[in-house]
C-alpha positions as CSV (number, residue, x, y, z in Angstrom):
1,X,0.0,0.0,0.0
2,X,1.2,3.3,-0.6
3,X,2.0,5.7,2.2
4,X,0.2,9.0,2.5
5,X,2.5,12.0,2.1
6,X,1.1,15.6,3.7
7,X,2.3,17.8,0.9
8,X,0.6,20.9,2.3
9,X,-2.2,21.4,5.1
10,X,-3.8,24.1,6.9
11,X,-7.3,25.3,8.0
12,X,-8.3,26.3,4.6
13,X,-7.1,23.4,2.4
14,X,-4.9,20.4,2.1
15,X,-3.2,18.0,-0.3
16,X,-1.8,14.8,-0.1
17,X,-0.5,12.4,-1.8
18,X,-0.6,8.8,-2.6
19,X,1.0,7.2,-5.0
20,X,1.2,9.1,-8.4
21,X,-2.1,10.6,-7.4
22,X,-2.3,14.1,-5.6
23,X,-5.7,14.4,-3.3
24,X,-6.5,18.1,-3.0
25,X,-8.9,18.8,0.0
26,X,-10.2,22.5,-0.3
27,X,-13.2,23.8,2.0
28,X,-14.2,26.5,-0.7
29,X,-15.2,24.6,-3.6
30,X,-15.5,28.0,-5.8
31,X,-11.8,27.7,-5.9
32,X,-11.7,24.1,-6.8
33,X,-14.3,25.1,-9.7
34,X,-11.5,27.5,-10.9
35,X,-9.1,24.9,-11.0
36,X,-10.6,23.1,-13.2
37,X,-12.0,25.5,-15.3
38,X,-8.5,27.3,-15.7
39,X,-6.8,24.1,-16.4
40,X,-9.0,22.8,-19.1
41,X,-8.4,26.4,-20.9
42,X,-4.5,26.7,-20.2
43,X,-2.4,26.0,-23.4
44,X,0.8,24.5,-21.1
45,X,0.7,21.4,-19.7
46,X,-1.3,21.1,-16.7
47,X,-2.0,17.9,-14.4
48,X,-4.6,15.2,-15.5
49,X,-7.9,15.4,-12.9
50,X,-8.4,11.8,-11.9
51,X,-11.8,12.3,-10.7
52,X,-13.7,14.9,-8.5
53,X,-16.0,14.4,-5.2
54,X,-16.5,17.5,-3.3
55,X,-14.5,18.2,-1.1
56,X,-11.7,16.2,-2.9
57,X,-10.2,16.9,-6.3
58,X,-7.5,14.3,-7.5
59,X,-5.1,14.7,-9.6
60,X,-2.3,13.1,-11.4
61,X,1.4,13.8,-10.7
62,X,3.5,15.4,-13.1
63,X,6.9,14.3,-14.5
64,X,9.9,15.4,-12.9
65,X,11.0,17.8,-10.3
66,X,10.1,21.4,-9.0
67,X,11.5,24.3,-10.5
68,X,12.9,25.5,-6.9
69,X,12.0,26.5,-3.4
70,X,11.9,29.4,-2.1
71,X,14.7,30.3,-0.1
72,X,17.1,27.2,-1.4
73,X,19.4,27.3,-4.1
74,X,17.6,26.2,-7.6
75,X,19.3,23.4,-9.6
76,X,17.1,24.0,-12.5
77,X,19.2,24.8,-15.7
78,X,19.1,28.7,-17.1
79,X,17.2,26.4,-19.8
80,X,15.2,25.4,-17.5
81,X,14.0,28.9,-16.4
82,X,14.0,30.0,-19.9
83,X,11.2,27.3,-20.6
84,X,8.9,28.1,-17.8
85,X,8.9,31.6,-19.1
86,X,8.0,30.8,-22.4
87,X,5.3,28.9,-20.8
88,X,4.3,31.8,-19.3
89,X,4.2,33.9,-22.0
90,X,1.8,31.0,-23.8
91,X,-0.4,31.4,-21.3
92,X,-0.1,35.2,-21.1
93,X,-1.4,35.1,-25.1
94,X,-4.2,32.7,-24.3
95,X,-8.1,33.9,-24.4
96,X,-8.8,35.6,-21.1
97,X,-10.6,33.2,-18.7
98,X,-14.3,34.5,-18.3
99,X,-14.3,35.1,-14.3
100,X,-13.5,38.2,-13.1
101,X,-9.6,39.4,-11.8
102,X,-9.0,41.9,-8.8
103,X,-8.7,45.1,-9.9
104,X,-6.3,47.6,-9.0
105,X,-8.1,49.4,-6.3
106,X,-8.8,46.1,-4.9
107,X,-5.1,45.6,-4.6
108,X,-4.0,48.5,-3.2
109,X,-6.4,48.5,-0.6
110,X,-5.5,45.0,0.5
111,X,-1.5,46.6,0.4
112,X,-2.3,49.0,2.7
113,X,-4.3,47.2,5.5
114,X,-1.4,44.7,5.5
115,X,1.4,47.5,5.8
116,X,-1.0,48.6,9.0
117,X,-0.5,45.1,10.4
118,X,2.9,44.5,10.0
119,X,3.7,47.9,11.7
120,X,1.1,48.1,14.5
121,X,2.0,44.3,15.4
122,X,5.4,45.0,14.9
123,X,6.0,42.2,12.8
124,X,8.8,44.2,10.5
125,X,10.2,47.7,11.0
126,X,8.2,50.6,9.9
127,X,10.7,51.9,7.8
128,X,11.4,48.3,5.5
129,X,7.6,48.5,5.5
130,X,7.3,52.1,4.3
131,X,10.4,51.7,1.8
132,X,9.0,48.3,0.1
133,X,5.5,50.1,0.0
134,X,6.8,53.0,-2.1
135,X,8.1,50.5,-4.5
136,X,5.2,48.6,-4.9
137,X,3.5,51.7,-6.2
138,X,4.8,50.8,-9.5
139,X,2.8,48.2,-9.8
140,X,-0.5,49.2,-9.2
141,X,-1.1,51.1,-12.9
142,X,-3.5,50.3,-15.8
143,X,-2.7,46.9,-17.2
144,X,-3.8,44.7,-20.1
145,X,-5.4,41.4,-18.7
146,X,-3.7,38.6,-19.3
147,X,-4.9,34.9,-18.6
148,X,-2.4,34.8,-15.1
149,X,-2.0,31.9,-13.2
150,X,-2.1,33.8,-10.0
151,X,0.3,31.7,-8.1
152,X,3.5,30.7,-10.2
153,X,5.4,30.2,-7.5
154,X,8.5,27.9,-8.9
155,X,7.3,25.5,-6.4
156,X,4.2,25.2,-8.7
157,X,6.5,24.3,-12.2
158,X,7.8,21.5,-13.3
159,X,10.6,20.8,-15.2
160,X,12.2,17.2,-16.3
161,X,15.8,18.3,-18.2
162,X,15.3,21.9,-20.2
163,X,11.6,21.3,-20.4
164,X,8.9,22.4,-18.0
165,X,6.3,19.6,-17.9
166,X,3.5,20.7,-16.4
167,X,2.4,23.9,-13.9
168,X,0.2,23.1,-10.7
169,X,-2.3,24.6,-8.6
170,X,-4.6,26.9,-10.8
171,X,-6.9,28.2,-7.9
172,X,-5.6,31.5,-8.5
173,X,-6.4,31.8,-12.1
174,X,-7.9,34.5,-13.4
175,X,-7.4,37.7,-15.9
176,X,-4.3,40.0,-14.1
177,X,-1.1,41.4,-14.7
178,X,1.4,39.2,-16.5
179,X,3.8,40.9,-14.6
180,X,2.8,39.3,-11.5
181,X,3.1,35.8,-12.9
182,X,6.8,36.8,-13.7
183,X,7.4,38.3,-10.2
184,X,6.1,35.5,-7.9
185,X,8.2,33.2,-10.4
186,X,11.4,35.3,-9.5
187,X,10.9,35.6,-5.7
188,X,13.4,34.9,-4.0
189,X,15.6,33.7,-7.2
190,X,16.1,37.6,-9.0
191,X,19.1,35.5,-10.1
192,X,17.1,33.5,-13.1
193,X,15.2,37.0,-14.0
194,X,17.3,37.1,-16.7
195,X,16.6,33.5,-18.2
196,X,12.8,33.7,-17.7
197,X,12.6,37.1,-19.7
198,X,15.0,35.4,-22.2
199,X,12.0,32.6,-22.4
200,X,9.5,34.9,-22.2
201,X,10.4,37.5,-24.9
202,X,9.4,40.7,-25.1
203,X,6.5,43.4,-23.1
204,X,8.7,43.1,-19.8
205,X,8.6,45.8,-17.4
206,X,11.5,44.9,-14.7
207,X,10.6,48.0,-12.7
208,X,6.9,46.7,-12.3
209,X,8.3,42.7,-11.5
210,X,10.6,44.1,-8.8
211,X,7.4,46.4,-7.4
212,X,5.4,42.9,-7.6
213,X,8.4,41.4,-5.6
214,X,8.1,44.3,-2.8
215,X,4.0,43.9,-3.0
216,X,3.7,40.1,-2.8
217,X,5.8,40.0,0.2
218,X,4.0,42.6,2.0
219,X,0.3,41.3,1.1
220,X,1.0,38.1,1.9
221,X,3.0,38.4,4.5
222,X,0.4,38.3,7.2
223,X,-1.2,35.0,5.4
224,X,1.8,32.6,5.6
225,X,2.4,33.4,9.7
226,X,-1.3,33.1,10.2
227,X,-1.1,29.3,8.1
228,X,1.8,28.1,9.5
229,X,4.4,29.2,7.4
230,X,7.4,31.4,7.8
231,X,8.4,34.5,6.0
232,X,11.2,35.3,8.0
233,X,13.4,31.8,6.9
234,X,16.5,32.6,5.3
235,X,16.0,33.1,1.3
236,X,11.8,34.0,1.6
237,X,9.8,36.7,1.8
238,X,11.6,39.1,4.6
239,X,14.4,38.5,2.9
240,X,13.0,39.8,0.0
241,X,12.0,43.2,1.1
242,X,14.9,43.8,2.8
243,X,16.8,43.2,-0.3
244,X,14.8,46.3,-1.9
245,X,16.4,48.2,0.7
């Protein structure tokens, strides 16, 4: 029998796996509808849904290995990189996904409540906050929607040699800034910025991907210590910001 393996679990959703099969366990099903949706409509490979029972979606697993981690060294050839960003940039081209996106405003509202939380609760110093806030500006500005995964962390690409093989969890998906896409695939790794826009060709705004860098780490910030997770390990999203500085 195979063993269960807890991939990822907190109070909002989990996955598992078991075998070559990953069990995805989400208490908001409008999420898991996305999902699915966004996959069947991506033009990059995307895992194979098994089968479906509310609350439970399974999937199959994909070839190969991660792209990265955050806050570890990559071994993923510039190839590698290169490829995932041309697989963004298919996606980017694609036919917009008919749910709506956040807007701007809806952004920068969020930004701001979370830069009141990290410095009333003293989480980071008002002045990393305040600094990484001014660069985020930058990307909150008119854009062109884009079919976005929403979530391309490097965690969620997979490669097998030079060639990216698949790209998971699509809960995310909706029309948004392309830019974002290639900022929370950089995170952490502003080493391979230069091999993903190499993949990804041209309409690359580096100003606007480093604002994302500063915004992601601030919005989210607040998310990942309330599920368990920590922003301030070496490499990850603290990090990050204070890089900016």
């Amino acid at each position: 029998m195979d063993e269960v393996e807890v991939v990822v679990a907190h109070d909002e959703r989990a996955t598992l796996r078991v075998g070559d099969v990953f069990l995805k366990i989400d208490a908001d099903q409008r999420r898991a509808d996305v999902e699915v949706e966004a996959m069947a409509m991506a033009p990059i490979p995307t895992p194979e849904v098994r089968w479906r029972r509310p609350p439970v979606l399974a999937l199959a697993a994909l070839p190969g290995t991660a792209l990265g981690r955050l806050g570890e060294p990559s071994t993923a050839s510039s190839a590698a990189w290169a490829a995932a960003g041309a697989a963004a940039r298919t996606l980017h081209d694609a036919p917009l996904p008919p749910w709506p996106g956040r807007s701007v405003a809806e952004i920068a509202s969020e930004l701001d409540a979370e830069c009141e939380w990290l410095v009333t609760n003293g989480v980071l110093p008002a002045d990393l906050v305040v600094h990484n806030r001014r660069i985020a500006e930058a990307a909150l500005r008119p854009w062109t929607p884009a079919f976005t995964h929403g979530d391309l962390q490097l965690t969620h690409v997979f490669v097998e040699g030079d060639e990216v093989t698949g790209v998971l969890d699509w809960s995310e998906a909706a029309p948004g800034d392309a830019m974002y896409d290639l900022a929370t695939l950089t995170l952490g790794h502003e080493e391979h910025l230069d091999d993903v826009v190499a993949g990804y060709g041209t309409d690359v705004d580096l100003d606007v991907i480093r604002a994302w860098w500063s915004l992601r780490s601030l919005r989210g910030a607040r998310w990942l210590v309330e599920h368990g997770f920590d922003p301030s390990s070496p490499g990850c999203e603290f990090d990050v910001l204070r890089s900016r500085m």
